[in-house]
C-alpha positions as CSV (number, residue, x, y, z in Angstrom):
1,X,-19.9,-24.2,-17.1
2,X,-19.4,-23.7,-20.6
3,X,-21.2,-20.9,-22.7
4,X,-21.5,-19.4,-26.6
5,X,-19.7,-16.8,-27.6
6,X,-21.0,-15.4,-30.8
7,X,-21.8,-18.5,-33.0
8,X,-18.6,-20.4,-33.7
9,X,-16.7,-20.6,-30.6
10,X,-17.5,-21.9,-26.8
11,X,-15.9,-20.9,-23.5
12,X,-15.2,-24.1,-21.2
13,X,-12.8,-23.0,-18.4
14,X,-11.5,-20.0,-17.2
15,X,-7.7,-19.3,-17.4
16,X,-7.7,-16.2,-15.8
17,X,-8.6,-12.8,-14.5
18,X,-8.1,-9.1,-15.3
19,X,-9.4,-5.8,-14.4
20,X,-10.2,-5.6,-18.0
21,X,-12.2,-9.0,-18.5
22,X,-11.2,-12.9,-18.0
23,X,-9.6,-15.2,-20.2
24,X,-11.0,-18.3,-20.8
25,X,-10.3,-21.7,-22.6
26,X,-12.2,-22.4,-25.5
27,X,-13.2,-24.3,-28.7
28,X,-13.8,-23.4,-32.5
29,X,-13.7,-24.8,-35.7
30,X,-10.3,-25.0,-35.8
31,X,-9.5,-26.8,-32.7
32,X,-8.6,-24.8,-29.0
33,X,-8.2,-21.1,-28.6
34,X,-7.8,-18.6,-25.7
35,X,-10.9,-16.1,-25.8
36,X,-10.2,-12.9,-23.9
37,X,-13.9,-11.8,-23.1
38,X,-14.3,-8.3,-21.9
39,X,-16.4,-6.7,-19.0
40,X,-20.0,-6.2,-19.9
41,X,-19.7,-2.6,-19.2
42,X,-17.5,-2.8,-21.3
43,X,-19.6,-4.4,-24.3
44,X,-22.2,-1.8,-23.8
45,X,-20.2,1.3,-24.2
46,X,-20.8,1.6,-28.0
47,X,-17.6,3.7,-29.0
48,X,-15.5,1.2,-27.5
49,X,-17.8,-1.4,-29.8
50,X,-16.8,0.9,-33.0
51,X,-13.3,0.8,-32.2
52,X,-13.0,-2.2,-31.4
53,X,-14.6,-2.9,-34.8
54,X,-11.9,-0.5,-36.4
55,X,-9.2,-2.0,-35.1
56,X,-10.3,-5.7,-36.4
57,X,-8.2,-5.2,-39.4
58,X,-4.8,-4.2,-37.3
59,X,-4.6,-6.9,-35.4
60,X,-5.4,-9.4,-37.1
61,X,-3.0,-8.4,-39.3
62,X,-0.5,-9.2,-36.6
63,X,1.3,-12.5,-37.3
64,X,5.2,-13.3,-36.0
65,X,6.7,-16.2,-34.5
66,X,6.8,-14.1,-30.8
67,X,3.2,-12.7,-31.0
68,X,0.0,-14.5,-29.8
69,X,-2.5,-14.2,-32.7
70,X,-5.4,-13.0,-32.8
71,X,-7.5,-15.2,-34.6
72,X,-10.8,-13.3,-33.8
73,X,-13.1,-10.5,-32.5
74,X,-16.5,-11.1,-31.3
75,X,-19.3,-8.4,-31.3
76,X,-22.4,-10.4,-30.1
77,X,-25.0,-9.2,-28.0
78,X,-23.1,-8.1,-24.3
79,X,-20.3,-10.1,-25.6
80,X,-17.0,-8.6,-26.6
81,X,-14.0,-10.8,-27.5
82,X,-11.1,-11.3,-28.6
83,X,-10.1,-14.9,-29.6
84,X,-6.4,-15.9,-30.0
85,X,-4.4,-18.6,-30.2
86,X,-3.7,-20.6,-27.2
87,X,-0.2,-20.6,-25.9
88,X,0.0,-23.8,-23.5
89,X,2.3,-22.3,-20.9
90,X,2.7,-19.4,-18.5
91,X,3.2,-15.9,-18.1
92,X,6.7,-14.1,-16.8
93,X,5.0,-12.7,-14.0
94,X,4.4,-16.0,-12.6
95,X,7.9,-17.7,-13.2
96,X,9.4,-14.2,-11.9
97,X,7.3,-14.6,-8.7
98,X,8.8,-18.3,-8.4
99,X,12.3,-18.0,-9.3
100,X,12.0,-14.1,-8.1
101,X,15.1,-13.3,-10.9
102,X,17.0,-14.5,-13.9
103,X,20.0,-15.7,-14.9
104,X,20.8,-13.1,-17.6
105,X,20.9,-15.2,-20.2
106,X,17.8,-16.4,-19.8
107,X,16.5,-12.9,-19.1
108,X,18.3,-11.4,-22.2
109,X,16.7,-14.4,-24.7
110,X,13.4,-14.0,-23.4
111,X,13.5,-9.7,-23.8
112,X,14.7,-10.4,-27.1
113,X,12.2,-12.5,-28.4
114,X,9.4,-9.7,-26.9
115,X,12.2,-7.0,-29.1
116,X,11.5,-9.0,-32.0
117,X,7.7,-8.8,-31.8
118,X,7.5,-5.2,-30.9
119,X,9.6,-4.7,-34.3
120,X,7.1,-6.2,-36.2
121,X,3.9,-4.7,-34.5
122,X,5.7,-0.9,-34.6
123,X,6.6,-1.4,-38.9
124,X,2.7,-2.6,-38.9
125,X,2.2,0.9,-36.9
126,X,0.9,-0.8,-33.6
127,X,2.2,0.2,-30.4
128,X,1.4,-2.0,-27.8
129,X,1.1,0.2,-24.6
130,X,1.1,-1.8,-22.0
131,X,4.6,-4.1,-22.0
132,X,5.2,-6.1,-18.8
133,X,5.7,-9.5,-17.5
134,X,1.5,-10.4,-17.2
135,X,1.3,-10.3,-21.1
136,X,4.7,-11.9,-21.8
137,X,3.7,-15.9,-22.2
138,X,6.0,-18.7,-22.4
139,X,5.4,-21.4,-24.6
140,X,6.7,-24.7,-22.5
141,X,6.1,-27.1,-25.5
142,X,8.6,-25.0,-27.6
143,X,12.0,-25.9,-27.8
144,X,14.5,-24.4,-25.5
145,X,16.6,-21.4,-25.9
146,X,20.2,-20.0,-24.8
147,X,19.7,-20.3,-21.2
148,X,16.9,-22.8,-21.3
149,X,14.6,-20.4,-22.2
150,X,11.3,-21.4,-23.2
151,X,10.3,-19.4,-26.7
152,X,8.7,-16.1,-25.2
153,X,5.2,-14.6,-26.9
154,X,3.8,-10.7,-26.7
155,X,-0.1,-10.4,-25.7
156,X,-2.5,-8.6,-25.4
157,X,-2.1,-6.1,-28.6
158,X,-4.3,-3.3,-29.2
159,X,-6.3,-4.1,-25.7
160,X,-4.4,-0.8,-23.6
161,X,-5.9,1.2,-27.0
162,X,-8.9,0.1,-27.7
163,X,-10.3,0.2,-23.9
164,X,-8.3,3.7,-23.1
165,X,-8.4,6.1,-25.8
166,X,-9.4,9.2,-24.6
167,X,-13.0,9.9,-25.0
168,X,-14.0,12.5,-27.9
169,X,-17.4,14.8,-26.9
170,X,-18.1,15.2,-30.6
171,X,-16.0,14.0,-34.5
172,X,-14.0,17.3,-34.6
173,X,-13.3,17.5,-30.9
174,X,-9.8,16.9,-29.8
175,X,-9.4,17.3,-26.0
176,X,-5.8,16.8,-24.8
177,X,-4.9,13.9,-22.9
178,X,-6.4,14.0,-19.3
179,X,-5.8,10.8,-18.1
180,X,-2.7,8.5,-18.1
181,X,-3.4,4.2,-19.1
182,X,-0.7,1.4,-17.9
183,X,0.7,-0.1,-14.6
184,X,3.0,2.7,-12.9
185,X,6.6,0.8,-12.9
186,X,6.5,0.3,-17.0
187,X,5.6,4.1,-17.8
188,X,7.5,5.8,-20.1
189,X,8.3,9.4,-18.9
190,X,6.8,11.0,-21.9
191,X,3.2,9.5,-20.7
192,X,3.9,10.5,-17.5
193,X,3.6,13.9,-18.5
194,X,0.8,13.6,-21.0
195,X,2.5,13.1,-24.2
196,X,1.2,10.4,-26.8
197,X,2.3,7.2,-26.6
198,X,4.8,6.2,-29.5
199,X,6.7,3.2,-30.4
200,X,9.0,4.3,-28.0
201,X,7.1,3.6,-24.7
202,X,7.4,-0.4,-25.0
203,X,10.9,-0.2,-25.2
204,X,11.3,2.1,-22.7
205,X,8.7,-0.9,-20.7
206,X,10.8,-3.6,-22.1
207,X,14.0,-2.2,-20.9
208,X,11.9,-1.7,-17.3
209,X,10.9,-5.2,-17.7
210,X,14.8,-6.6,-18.2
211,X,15.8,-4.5,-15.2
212,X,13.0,-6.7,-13.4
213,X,14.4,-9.9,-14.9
214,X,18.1,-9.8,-13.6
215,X,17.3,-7.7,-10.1
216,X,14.0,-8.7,-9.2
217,X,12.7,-5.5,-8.7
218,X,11.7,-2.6,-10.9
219,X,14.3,0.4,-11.2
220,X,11.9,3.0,-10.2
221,X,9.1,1.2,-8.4
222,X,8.0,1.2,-4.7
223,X,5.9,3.2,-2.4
224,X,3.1,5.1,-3.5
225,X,2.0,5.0,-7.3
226,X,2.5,9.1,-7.6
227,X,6.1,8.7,-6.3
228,X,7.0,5.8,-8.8
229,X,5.3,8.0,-11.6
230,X,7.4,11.2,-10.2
231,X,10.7,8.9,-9.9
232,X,10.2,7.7,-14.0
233,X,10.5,11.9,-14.9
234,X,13.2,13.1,-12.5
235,X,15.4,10.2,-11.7
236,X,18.4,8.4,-13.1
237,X,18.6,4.8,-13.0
238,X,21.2,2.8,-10.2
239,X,23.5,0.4,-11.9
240,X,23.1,-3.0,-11.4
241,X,26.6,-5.0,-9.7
242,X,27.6,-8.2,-11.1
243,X,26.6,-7.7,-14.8
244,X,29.2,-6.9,-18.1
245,X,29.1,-3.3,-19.1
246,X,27.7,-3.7,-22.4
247,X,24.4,-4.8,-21.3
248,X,24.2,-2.2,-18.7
249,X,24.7,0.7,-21.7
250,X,22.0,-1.2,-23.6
251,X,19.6,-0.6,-20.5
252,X,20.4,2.8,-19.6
253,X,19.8,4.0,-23.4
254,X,16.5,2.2,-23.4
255,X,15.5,3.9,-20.3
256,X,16.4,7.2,-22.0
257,X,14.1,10.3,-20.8
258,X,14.1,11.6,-24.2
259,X,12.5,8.9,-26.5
260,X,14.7,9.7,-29.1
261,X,17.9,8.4,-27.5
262,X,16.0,4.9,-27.4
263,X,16.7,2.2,-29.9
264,X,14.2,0.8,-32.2
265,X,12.7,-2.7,-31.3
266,X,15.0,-3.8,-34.2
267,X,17.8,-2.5,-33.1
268,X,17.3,-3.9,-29.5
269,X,16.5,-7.5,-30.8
270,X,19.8,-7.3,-33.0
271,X,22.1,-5.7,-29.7
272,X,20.5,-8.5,-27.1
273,X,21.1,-11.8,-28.8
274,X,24.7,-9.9,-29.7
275,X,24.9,-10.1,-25.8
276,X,24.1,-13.5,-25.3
277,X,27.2,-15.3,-26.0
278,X,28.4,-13.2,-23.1
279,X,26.4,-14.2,-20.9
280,X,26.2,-18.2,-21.0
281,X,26.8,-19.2,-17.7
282,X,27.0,-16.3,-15.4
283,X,24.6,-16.7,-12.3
284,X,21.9,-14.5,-11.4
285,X,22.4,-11.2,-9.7
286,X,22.8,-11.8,-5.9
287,X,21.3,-8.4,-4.7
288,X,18.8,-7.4,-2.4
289,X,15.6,-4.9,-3.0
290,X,15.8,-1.9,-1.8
291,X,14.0,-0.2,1.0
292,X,11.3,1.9,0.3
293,X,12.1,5.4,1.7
294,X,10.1,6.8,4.4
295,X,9.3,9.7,6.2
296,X,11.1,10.7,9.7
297,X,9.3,9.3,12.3
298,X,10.3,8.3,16.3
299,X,12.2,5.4,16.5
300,X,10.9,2.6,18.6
301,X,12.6,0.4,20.6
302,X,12.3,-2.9,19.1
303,X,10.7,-2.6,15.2
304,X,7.9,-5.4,14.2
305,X,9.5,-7.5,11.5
306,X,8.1,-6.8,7.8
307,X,5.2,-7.5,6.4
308,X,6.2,-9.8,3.0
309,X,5.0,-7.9,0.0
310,X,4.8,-8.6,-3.6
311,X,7.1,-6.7,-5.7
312,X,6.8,-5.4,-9.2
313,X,4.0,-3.6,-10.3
314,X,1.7,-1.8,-8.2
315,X,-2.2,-0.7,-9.5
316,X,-2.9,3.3,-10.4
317,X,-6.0,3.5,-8.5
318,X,-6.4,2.1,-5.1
319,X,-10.3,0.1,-4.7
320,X,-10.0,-0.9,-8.7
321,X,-11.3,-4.2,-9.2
322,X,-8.5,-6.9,-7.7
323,X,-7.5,-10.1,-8.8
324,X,-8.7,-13.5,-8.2
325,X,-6.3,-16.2,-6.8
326,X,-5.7,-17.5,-10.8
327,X,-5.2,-14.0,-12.1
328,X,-2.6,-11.9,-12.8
329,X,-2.3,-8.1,-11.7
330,X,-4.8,-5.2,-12.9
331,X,-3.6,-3.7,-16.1
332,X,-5.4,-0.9,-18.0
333,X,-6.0,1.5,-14.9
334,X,-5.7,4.7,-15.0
335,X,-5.0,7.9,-13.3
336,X,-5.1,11.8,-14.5
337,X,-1.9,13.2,-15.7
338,X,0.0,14.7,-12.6
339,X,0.7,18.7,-13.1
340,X,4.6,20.1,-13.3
341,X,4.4,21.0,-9.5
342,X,3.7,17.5,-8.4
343,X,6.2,16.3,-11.1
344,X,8.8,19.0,-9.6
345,X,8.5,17.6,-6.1
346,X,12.0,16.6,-6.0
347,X,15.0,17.5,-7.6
348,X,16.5,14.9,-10.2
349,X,18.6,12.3,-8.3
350,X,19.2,8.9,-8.5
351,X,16.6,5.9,-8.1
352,X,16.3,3.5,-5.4
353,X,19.9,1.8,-4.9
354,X,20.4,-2.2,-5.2
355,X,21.6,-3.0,-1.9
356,X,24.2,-6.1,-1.1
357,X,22.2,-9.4,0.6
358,X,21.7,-8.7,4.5
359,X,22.2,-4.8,4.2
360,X,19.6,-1.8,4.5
361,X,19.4,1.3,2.7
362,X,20.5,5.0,4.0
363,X,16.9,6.8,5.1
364,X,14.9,3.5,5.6
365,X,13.1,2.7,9.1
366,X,15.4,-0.4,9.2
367,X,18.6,1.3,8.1
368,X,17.7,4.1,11.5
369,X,16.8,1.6,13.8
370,X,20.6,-0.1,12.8
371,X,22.1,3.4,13.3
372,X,20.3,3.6,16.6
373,X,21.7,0.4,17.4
374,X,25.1,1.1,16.8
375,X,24.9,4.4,18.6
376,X,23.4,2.7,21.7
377,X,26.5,0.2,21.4
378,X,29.1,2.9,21.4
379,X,27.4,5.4,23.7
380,X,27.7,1.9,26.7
381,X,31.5,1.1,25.2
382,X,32.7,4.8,25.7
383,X,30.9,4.6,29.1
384,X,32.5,1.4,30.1
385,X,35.7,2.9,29.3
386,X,35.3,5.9,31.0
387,X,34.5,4.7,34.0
388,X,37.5,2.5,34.1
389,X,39.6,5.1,33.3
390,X,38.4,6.5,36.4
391,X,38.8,4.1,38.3
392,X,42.5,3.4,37.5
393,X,43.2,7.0,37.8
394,X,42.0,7.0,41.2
395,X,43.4,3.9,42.3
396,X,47.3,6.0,40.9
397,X,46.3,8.7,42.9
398,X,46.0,7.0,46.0
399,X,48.9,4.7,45.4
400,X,51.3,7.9,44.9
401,X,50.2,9.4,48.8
402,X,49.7,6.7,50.9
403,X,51.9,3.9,52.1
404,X,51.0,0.8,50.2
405,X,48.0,-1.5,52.6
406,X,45.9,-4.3,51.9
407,X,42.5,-3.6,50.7
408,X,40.0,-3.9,53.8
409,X,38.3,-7.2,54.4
410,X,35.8,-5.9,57.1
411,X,34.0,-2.5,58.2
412,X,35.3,-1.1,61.3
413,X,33.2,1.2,63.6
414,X,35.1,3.7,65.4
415,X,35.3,3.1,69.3
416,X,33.7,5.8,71.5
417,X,35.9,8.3,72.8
């Protein structure tokens, strides 16, 4: 059913939902847009309304070939939206779900292309905040790319800040950070531990987001959202098999701790399609996910087989409002900033490891009940072979004090005396 939204522009069909509002198809003067309407609670918080009207002049100010525009924002009644141009395609999430990774050229044209549009939002002094494959869109009517890659496009600008910026009690007040915005597996440390987000965080996200391309999985995702958030401060990342060393420097630099040793979006763009001659024709990575660690428990006979669960990114806060079948996961959820005892909880090691196809990893259920397995096997082979060592040794001992007989074919009962 179609409805107004302010007094140039109609909604018709709905694209898609989010936890922070759906995304509809539309019409204005100009011919079809995407109009990103936001909750009604939302609308009615009037701070986020004055921000929102604050931040008109920032983004739509941001025009580049890998950016979806914003053409528009709507202030009207319970009505808050933003109306951008409409990108006839689909988002990375969804060809990542399909394909589940990327040949790295592929991967490494599409990350640049998202490089080159954070380099123009951070000189324009916009960070972006919330880089991952939902608000990466691929335009299918563009023309192909090394790889056959279709033209990639950065979303969602300026939505992470102006729906999450800490709330102020007053105009001089200025309460630290309390609270942490974003989708745990894309989290730069520094916000982790309550620091304000620079340009630095989306490329520490973009770097996550590559990892996620070629392996399928994020580097330090899995298990419950306080562990990923713990693993992003204290743990290195696991090289990745099968791909040339300079890309794997490139990553581990962007996934720096300190946001210092990251490159600039600039930088990164130049670096990545560097890469890319490199890379025409290799295959994608052929390794498996690993096993989510879990604690010590009895090992059962025989274990259930596992449930199948969707990888990637997992939301902050458990009961948040969840996606319908069209839509794509939660973003902007948020979670107070854990304190330096819950951040110490383990020493710094190493993230989870890629494993080779068909193999389990050290301290997982299925890795135990292997081990099990095997011991069961050898504990019955060194039986068996005990007992016929036995047996032989027996059957020598005899043969060395008795005269040699046949083997008796009958029982006898001894006659009475």
């Amino acid at each position: 059913m179609a409805r107004k939204i302010g007094s140039r522009y109609t909604a018709h069909q709905i694209l898609g939902r989010g936890s922070a509002g759906t995304v509809w198809l539309g019409e204005g003067p100009d011919g079809p847009v995407a109009i990103k309407l936001l909750r009604e609670d939302l609308a009615s918080d009037q701070e986020l309304v004055g921000r929102f009207v604050q931040e008109r002049s920032a983004l739509l100010g941001l025009e580049h070939p890998h950016i979806v525009t914003v053409r528009d924002l709507v202030v009207d009644g319970n009505d808050l939206a933003l109306v951008m141009d409409l990108v006839r395609g689909t988002d990375l999430r969804t060809r990542l779900d399909r394909e589940r990774r990327l040949a790295p050229e592929a991967a490494v044209a599409i990350v640049a292309d998202v490089a080159d549009a954070l380099a123009a939002a951070h000189a324009a002094g916009v960070v972006h905040r919330d880089v991952k494959p939902e608000n990466v869109l691929l335009d299918m009517q563009g023309p192909l790319g090394p790889g056959g890659a279709h033209p990639a496009l950065l979303t969602d600008f300026g939505v992470a800040k102006l729906i999450d910026s800490p709330r102020r009690a007053g105009p001089r007040a200025t309460a630290p950070a309390t609270r942490i915005i974003g989708t745990p597996d894309y989290l730069a440390p520094e916000i982790v531990e309550g620091l304000p987000p620079r340009a630095a965080v989306d490329i520490y996200a973009l770097a996550t987001v590559l990892y996620e391309l070629l392996a399928g999985f994020t580097p330090f995702g899995g298990g419950h959202p306080g562990a990923v958030l713990r693993r992003h401060v204290t743990e290195t990342v696991v090289p990745l098999p099968g791909i040339p060393d300079e890309l794997w420097q490139l990553i581990v630099q962007c996934l720096a701790k300190g946001p210092a040793s990251r490159l600039r979006a600039s930088e990164l763009t130049v670096r990545l399609r560097e890469l890319l001659p490199l890379l025409a024709g290799m295959p994608p990575l052929d390794v498996d996910e690993p096993d989510d660690l879990e604690p010590e428990r009895p090992e059962p006979e025989e274990l259930p087989a596992d449930p199948v669960r969707r990888r990637g990114a997992v939301p902050l806060v458990p009961g948040g409002p969840g996606p319908s079948p069209e839509s794509s996961r939660d973003t902007h959820t948020s979670m107070r900033v854990p304190g330096p005892e819950e951040l110490a909880g383990g020493a710094l090691g190493t993230a989870r490891v890629p494993r080779p196809a068909g193999g389990h990893r050290p301290g997982t259920a299925r890795h135990r009940a292997d081990t099990v397995r095997r011991r069961r096997l050898l504990l019955t082979g060194a039986a068996a072979a005990l007992l016929a060592a036995v047996g032989v040794g027996s059957w020598l001992a005899v043969s060395d004090d008795d005269p040699p007989r046949k083997p008796d074919t009958h029982h006898s009962v001894p006659a009475r005396p």
